[in-house]
CHARMM-style PDB file with segment names, atoms N, HN, CA, C and O in Angstrom:
ATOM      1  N   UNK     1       0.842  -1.180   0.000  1.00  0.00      PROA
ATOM      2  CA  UNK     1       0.000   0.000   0.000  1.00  0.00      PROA
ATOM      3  C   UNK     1       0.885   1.240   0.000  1.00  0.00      PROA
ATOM      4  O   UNK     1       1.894   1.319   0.701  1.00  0.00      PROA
ATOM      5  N   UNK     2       0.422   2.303  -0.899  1.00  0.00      PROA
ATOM      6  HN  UNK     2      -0.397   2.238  -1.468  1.00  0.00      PROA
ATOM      7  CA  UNK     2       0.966   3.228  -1.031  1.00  0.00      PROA
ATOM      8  C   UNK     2      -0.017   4.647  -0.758  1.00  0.00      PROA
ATOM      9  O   UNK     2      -1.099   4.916  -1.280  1.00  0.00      PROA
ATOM     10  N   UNK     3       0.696   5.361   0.152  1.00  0.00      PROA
ATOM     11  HN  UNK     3       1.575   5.143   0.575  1.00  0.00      PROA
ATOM     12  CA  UNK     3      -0.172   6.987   0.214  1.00  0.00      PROA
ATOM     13  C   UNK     3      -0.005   7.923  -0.118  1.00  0.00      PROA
ATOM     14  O   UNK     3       0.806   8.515   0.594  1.00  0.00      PROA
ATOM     15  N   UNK     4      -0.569   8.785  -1.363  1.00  0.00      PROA
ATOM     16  HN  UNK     4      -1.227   8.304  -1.942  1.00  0.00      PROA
ATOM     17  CA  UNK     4      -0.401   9.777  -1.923  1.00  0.00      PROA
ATOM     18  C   UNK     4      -1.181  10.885  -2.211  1.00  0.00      PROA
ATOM     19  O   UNK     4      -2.327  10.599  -2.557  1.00  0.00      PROA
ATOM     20  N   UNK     5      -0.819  12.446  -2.162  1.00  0.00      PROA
ATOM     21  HN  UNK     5       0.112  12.678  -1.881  1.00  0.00      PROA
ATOM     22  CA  UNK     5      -1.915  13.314  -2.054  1.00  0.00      PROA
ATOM     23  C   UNK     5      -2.804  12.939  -3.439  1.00  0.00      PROA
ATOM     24  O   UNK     5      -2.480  12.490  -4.539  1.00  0.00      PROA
ATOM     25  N   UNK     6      -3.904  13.292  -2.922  1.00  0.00      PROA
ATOM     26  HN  UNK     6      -4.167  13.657  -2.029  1.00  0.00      PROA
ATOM     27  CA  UNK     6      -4.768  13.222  -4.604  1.00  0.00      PROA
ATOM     28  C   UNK     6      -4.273  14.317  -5.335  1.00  0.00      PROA
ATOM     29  O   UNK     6      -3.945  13.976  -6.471  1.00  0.00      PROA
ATOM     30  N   UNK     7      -4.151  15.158  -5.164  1.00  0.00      PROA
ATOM     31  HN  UNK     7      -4.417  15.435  -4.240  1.00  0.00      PROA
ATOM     32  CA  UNK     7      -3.435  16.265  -5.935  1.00  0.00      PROA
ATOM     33  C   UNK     7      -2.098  15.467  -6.904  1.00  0.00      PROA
ATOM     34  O   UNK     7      -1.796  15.915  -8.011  1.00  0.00      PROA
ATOM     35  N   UNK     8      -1.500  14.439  -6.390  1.00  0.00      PROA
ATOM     36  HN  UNK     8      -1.746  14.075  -5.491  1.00  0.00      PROA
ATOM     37  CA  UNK     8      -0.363  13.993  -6.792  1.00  0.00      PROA
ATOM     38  C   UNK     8      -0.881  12.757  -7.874  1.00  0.00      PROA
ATOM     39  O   UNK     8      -0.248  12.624  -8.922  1.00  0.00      PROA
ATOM     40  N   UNK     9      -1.622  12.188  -7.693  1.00  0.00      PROA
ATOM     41  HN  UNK     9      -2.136  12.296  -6.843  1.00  0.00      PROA
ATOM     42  CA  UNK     9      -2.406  11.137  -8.166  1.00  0.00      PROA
ATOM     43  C   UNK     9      -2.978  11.558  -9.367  1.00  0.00      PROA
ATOM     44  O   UNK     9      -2.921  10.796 -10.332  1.00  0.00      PROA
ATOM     45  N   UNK    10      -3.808  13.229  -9.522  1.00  0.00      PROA
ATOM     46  HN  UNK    10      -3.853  13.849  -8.738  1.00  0.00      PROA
ATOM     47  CA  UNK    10      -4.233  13.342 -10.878  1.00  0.00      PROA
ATOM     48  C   UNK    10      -3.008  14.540 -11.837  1.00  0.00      PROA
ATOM     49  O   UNK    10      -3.227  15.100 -12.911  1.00  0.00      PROA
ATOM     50  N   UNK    11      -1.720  14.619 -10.944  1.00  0.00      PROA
ATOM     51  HN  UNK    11      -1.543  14.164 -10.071  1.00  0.00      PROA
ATOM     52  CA  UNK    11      -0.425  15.001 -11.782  1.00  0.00      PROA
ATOM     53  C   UNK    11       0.470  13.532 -12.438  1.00  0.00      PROA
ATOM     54  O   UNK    11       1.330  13.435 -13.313  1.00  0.00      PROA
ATOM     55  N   UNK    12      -0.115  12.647 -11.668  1.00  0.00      PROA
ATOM     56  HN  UNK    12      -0.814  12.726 -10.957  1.00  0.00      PROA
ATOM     57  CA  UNK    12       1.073  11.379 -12.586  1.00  0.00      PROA
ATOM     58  C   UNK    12      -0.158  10.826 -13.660  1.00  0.00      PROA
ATOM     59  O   UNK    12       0.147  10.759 -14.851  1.00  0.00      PROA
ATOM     60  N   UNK    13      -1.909  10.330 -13.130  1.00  0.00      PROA
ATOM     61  HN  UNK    13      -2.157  10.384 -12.163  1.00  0.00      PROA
ATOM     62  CA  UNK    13      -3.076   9.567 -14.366  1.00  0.00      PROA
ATOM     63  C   UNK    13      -3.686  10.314 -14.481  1.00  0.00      PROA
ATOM     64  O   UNK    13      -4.675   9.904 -15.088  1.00  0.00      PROA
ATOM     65  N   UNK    14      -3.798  11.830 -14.144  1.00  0.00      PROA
ATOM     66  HN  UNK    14      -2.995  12.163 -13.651  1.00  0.00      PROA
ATOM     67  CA  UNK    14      -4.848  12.190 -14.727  1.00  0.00      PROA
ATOM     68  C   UNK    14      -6.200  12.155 -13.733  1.00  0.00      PROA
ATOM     69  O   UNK    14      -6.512  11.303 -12.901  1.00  0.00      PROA
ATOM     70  N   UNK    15      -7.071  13.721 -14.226  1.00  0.00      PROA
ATOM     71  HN  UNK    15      -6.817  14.413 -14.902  1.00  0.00      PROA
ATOM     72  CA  UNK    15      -8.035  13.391 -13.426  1.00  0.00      PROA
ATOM     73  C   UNK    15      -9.306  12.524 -13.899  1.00  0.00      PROA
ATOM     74  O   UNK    15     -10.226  12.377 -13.094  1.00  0.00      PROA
ATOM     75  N   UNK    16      -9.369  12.069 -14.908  1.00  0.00      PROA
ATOM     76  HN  UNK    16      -8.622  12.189 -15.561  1.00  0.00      PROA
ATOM     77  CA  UNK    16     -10.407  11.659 -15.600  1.00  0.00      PROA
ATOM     78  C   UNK    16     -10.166   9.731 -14.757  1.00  0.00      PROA
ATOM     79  O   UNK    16     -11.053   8.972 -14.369  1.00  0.00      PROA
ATOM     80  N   UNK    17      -8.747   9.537 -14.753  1.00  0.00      PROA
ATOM     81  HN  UNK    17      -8.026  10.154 -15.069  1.00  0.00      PROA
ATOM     82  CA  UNK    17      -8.611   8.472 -14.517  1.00  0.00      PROA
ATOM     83  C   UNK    17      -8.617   7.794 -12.757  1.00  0.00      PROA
ATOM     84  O   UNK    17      -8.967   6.750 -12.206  1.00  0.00      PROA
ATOM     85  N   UNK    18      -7.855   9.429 -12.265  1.00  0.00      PROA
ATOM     86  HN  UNK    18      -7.571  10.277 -12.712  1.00  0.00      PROA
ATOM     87  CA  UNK    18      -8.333   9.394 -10.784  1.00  0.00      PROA
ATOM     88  C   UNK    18      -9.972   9.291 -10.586  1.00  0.00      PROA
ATOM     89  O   UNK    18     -10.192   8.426  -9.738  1.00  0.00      PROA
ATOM     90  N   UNK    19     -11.303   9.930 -11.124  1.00  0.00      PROA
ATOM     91  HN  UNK    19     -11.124  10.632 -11.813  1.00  0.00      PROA
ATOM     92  CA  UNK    19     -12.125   9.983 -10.563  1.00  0.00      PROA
ATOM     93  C   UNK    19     -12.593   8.547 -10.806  1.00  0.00      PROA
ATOM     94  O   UNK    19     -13.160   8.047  -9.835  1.00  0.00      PROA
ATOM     95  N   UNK    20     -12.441   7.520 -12.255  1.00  0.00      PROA
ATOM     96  HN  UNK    20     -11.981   7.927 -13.044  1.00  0.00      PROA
ATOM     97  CA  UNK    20     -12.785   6.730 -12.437  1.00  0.00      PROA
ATOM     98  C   UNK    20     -12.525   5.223 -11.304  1.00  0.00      PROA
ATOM     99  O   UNK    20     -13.259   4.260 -11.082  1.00  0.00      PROA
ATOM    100  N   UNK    21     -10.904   5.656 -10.682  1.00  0.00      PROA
ATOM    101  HN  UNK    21     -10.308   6.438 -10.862  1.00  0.00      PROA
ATOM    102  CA  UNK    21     -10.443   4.737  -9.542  1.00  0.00      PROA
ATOM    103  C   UNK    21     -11.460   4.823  -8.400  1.00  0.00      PROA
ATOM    104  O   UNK    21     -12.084   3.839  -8.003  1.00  0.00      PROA
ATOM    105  N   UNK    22     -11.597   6.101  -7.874  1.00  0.00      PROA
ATOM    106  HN  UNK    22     -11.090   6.900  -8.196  1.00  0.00      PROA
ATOM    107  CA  UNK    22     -12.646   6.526  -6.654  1.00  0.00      PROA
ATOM    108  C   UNK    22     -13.404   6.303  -7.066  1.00  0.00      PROA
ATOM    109  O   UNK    22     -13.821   5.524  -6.210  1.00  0.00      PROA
ATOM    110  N   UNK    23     -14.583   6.294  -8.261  1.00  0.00      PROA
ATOM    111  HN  UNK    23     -14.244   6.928  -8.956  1.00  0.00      PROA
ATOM    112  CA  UNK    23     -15.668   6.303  -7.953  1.00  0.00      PROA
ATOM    113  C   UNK    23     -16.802   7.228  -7.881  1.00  0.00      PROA
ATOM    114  O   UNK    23     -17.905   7.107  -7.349  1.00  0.00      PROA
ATOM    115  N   UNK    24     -16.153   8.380  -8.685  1.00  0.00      PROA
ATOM    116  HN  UNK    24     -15.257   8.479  -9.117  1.00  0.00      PROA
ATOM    117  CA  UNK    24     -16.885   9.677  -8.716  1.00  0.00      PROA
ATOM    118  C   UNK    24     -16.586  10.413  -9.655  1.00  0.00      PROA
ATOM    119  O   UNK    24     -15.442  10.340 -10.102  1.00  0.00      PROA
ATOM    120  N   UNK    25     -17.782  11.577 -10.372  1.00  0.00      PROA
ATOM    121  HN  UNK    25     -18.712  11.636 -10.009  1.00  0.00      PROA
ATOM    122  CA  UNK    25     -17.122  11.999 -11.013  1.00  0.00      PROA
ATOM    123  C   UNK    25     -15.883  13.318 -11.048  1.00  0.00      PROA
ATOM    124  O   UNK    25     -15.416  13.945 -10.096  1.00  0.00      PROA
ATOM    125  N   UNK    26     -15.616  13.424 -12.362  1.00  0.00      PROA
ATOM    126  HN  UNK    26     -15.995  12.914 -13.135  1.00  0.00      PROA
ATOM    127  CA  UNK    26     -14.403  14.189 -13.203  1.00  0.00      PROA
ATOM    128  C   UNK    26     -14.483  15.327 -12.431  1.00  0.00      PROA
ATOM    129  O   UNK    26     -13.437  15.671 -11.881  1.00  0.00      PROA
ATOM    130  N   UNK    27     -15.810  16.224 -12.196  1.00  0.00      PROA
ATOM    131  HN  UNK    27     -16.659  15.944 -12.643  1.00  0.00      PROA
ATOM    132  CA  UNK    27     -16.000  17.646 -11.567  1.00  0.00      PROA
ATOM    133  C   UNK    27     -15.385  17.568 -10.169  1.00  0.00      PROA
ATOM    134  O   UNK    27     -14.509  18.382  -9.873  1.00  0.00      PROA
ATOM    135  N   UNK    28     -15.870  16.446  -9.099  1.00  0.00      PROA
ATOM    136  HN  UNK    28     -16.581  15.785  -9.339  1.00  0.00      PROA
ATOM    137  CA  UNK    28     -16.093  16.358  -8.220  1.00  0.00      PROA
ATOM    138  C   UNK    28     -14.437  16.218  -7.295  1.00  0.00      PROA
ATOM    139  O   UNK    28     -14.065  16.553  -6.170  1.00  0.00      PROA
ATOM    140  N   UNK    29     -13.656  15.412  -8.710  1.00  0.00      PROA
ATOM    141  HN  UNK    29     -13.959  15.140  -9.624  1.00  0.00      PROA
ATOM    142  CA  UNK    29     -11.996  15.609  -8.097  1.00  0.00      PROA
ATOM    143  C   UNK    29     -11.949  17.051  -8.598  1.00  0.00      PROA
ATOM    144  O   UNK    29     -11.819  17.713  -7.568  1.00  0.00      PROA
ATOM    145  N   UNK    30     -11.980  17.761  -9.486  1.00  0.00      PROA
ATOM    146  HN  UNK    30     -12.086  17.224 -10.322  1.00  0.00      PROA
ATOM    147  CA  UNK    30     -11.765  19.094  -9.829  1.00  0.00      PROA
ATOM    148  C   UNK    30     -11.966  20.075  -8.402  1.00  0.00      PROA
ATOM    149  O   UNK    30     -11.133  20.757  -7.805  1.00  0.00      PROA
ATOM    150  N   UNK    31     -13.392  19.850  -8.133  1.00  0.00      PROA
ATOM    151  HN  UNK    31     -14.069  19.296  -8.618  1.00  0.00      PROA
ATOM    152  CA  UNK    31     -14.054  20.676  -6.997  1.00  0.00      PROA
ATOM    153  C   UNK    31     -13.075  20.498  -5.549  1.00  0.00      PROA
ATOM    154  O   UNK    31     -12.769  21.513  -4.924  1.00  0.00      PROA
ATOM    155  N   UNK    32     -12.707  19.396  -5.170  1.00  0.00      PROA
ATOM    156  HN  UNK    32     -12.955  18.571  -5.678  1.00  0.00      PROA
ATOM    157  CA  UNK    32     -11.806  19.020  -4.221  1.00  0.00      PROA
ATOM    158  C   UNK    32     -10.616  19.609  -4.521  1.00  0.00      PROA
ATOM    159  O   UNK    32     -10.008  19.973  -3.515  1.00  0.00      PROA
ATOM    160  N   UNK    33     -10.010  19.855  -5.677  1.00  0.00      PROA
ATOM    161  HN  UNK    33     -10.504  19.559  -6.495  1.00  0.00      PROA
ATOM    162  CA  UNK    33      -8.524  20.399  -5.416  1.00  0.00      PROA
ATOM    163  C   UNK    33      -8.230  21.533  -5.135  1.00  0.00      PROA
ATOM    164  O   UNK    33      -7.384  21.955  -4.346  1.00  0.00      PROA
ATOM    165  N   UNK    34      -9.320  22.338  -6.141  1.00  0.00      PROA
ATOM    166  HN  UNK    34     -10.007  21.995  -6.781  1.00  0.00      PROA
ATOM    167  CA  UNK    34      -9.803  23.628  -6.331  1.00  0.00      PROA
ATOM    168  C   UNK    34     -10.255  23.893  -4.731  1.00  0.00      PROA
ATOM    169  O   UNK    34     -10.377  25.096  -4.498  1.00  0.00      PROA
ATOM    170  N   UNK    35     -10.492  23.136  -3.736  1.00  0.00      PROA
ATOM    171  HN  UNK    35     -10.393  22.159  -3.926  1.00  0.00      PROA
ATOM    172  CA  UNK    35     -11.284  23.581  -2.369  1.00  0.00      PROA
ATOM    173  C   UNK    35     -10.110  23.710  -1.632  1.00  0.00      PROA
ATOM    174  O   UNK    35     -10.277  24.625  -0.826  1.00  0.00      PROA
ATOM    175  N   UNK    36      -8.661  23.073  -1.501  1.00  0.00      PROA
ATOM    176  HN  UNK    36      -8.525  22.330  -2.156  1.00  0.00      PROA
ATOM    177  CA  UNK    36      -7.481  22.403  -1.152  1.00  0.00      PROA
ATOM    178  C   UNK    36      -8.097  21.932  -0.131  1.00  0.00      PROA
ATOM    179  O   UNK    36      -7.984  22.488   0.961  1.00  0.00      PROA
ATOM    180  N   UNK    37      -8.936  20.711  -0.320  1.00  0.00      PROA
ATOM    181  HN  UNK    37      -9.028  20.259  -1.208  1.00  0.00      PROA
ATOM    182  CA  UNK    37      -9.288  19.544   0.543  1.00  0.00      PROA
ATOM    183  C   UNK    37      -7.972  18.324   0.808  1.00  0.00      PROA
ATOM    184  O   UNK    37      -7.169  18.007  -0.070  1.00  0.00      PROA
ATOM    185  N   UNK    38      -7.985  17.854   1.980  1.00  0.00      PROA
ATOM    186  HN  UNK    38      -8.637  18.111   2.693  1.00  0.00      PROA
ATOM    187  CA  UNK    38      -6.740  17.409   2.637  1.00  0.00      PROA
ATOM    188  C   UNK    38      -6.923  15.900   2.226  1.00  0.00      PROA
ATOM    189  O   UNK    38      -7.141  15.077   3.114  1.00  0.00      PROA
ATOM    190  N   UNK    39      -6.839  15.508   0.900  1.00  0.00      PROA
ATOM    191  HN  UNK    39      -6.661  16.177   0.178  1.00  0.00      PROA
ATOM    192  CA  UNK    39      -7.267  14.187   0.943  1.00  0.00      PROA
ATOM    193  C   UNK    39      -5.907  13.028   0.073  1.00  0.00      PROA
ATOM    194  O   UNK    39      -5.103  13.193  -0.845  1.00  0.00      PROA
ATOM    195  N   UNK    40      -6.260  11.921   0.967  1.00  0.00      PROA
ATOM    196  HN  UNK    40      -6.913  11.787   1.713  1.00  0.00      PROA
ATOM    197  CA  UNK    40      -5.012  11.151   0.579  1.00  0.00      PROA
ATOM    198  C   UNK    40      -5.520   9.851  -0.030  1.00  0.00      PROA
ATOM    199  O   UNK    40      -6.363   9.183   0.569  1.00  0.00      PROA
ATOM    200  N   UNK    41      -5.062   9.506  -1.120  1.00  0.00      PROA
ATOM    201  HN  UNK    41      -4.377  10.049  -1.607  1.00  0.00      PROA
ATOM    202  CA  UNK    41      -5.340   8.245  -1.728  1.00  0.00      PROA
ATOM    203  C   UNK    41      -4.547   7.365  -1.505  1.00  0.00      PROA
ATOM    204  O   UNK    41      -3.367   7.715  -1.509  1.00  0.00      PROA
ATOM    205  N   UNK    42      -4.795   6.185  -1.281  1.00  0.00      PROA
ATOM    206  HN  UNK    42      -5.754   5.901  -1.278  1.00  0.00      PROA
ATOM    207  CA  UNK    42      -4.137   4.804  -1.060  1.00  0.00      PROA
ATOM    208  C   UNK    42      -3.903   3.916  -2.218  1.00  0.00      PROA
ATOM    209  O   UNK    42      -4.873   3.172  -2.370  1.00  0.00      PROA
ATOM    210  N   UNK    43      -3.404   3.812  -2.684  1.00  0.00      PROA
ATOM    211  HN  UNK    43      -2.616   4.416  -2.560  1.00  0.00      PROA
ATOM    212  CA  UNK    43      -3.043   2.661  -3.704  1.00  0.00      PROA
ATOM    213  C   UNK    43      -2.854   1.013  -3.649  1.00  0.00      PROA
ATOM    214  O   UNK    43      -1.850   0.554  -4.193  1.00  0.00      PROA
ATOM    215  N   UNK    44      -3.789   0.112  -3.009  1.00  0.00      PROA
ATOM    216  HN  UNK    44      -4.605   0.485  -2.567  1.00  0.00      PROA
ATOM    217  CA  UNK    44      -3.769  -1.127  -2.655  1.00  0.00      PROA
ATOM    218  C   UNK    44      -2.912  -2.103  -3.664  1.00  0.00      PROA
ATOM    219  O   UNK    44      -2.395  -1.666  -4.692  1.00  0.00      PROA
ATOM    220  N   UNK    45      -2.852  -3.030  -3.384  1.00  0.00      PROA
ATOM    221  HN  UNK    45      -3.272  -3.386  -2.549  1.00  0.00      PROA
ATOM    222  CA  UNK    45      -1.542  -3.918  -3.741  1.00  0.00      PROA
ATOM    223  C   UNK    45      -2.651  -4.873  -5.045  1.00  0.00      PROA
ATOM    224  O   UNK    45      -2.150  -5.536  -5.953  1.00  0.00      PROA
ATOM    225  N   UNK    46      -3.940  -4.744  -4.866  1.00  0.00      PROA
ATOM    226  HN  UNK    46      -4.347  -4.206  -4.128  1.00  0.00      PROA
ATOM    227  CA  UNK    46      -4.627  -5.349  -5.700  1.00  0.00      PROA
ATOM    228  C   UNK    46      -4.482  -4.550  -6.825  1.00  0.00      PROA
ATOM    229  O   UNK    46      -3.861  -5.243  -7.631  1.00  0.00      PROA
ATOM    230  N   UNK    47      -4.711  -3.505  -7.299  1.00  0.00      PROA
ATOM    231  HN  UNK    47      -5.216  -2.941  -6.644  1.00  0.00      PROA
ATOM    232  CA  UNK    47      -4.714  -2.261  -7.972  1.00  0.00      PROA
ATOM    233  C   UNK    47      -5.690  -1.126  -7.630  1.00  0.00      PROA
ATOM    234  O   UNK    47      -5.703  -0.012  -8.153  1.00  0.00      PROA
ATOM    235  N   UNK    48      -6.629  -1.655  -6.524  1.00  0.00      PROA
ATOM    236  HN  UNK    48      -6.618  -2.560  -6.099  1.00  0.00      PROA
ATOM    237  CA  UNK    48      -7.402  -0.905  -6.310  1.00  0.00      PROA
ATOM    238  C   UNK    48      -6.955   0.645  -5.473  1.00  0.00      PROA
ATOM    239  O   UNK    48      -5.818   0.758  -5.015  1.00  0.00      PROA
ATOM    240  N   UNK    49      -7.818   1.606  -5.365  1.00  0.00      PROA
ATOM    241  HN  UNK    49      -8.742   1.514  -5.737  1.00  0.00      PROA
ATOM    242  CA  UNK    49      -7.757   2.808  -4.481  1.00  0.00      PROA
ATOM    243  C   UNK    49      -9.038   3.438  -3.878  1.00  0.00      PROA
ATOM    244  O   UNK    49     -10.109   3.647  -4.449  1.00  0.00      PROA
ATOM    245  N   UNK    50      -8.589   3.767  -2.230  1.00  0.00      PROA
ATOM    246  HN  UNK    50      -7.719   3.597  -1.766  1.00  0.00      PROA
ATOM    247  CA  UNK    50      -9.200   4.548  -1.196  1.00  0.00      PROA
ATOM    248  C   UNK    50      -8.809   5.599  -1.379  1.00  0.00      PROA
ATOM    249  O   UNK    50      -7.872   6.028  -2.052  1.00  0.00      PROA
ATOM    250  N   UNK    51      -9.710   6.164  -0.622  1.00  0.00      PROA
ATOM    251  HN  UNK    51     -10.472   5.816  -0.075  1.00  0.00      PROA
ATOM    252  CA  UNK    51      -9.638   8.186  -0.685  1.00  0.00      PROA
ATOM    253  C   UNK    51     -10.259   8.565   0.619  1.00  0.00      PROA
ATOM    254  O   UNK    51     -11.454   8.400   0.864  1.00  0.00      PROA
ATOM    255  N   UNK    52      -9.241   9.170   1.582  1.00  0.00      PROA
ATOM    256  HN  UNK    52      -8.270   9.304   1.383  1.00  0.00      PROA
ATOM    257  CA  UNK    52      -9.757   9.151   2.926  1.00  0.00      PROA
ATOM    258  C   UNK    52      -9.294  11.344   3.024  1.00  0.00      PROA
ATOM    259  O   UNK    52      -8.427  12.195   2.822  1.00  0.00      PROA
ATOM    260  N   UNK    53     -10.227  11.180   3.330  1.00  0.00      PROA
ATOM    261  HN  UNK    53     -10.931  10.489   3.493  1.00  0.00      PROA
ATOM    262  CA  UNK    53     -10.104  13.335   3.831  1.00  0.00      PROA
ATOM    263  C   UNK    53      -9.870  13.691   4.966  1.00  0.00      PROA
ATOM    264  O   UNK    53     -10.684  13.638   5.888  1.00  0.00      PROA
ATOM    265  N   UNK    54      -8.584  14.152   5.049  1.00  0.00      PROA
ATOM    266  HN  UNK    54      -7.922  14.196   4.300  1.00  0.00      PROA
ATOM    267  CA  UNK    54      -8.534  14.330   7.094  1.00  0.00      PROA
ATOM    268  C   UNK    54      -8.821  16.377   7.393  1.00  0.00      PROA
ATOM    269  O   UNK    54      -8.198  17.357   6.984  1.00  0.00      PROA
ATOM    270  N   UNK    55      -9.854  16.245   8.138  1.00  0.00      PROA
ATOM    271  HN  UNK    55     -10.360  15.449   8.470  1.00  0.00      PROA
ATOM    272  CA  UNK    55     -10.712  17.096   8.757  1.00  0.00      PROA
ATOM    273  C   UNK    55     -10.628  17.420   9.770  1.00  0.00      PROA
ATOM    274  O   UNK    55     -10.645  16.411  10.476  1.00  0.00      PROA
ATOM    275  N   UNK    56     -10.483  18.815  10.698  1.00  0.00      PROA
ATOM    276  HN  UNK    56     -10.469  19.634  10.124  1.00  0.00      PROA
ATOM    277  CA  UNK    56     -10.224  19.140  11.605  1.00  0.00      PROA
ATOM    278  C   UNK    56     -11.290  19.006  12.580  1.00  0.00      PROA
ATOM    279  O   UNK    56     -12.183  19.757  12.188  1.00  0.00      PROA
ATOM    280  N   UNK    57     -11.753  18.268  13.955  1.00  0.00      PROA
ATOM    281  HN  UNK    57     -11.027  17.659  14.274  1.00  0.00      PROA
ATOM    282  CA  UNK    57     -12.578  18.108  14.588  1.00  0.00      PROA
ATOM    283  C   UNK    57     -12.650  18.813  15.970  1.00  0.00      PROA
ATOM    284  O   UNK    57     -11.743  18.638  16.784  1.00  0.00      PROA
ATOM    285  N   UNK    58     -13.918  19.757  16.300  1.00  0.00      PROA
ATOM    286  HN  UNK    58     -14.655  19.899  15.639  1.00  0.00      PROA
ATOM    287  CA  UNK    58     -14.772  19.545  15.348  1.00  0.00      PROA
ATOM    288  C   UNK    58     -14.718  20.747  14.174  1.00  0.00      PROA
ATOM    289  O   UNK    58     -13.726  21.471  14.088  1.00  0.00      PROA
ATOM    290  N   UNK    59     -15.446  20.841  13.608  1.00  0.00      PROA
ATOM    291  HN  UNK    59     -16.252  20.253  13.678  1.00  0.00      PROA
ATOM    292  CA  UNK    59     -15.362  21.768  12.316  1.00  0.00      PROA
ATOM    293  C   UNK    59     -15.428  22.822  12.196  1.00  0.00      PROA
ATOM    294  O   UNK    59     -16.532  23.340  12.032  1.00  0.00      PROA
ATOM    295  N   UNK    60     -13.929  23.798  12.237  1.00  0.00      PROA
ATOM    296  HN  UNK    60     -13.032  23.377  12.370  1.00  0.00      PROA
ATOM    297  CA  UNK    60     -14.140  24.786  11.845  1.00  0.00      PROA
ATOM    298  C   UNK    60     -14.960  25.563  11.141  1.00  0.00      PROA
ATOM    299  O   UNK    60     -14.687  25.449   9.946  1.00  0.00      PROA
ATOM    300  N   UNK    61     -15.744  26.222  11.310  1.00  0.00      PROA
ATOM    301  HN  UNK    61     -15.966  26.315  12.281  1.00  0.00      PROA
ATOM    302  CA  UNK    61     -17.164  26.800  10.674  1.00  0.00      PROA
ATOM    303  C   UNK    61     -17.231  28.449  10.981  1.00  0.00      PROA
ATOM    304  O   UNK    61     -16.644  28.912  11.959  1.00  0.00      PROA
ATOM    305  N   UNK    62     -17.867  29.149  10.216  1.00  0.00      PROA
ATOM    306  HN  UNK    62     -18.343  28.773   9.421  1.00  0.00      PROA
ATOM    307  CA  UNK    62     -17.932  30.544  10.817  1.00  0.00      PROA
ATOM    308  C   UNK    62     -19.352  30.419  11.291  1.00  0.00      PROA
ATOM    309  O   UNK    62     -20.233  29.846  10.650  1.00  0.00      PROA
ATOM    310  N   UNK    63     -19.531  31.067  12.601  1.00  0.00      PROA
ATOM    311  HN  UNK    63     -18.816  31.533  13.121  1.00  0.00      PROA
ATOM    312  CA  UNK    63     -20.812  31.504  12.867  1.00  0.00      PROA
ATOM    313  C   UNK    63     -21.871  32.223  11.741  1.00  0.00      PROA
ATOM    314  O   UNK    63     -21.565  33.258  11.150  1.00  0.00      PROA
ATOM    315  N   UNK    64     -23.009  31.597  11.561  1.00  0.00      PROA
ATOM    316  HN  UNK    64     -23.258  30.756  12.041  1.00  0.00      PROA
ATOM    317  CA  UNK    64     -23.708  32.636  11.210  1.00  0.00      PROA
ATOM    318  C   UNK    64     -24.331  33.765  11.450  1.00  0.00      PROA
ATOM    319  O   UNK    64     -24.797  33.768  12.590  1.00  0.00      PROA
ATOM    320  N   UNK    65     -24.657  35.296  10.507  1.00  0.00      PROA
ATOM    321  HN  UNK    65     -24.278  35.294   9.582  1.00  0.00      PROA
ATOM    322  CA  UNK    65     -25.322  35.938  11.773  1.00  0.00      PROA
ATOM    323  C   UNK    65     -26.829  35.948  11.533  1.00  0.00      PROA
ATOM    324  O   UNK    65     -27.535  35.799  10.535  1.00  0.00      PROA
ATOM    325  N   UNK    66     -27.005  36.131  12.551  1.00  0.00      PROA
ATOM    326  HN  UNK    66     -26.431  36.251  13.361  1.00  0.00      PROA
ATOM    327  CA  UNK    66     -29.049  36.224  12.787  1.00  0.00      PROA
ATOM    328  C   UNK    66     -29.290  37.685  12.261  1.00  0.00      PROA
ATOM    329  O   UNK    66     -28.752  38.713  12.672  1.00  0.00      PROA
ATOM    330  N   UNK    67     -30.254  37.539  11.223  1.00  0.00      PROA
ATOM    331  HN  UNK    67     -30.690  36.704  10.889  1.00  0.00      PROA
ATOM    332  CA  UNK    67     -30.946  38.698  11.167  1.00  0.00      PROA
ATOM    333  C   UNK    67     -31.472  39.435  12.294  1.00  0.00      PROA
ATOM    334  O   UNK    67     -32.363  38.846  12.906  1.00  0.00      PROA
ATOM    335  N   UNK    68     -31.155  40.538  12.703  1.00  0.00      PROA
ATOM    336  HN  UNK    68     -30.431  41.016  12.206  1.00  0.00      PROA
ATOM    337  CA  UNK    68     -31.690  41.763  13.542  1.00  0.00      PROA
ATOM    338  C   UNK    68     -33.174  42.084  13.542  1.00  0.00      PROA
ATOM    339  OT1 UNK    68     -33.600  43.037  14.193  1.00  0.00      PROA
TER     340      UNK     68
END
């Protein structure tokens, strides 16, 4: 098993080919890189790949404000 940023994953196959490994579409790796979402792909020994997102807990969020 190997761990690599997804960012790194659609600079060596491509994103058309990364989204097809995960499981999602073409936009949706676009939308993630473009967000700089913290996500790391695994490369299993079968050929398969995981995609795990590490997230700060609990979630940084801005308050909203209440209308007056």
């Amino acid at each position: 098993m190997k761990q690599i940023p997804l960012t790194e994953l659609v600079a060596m196959k491509g994103q058309a080919f990364a989204a097809k490994a995960l499981g999602v579409s073409p936009a949706a790796i676009s939308k993630a890189i473009a967000a700089e979402r913290n996500i790391s792909v695994t490369c299993n020994q079968d050929g398969t790949f995981e995609a795990h997102e590490l997230k700060s807990f609990p979630a940084q969020t801005t308050p909203k404000k209440s209308a007056a």
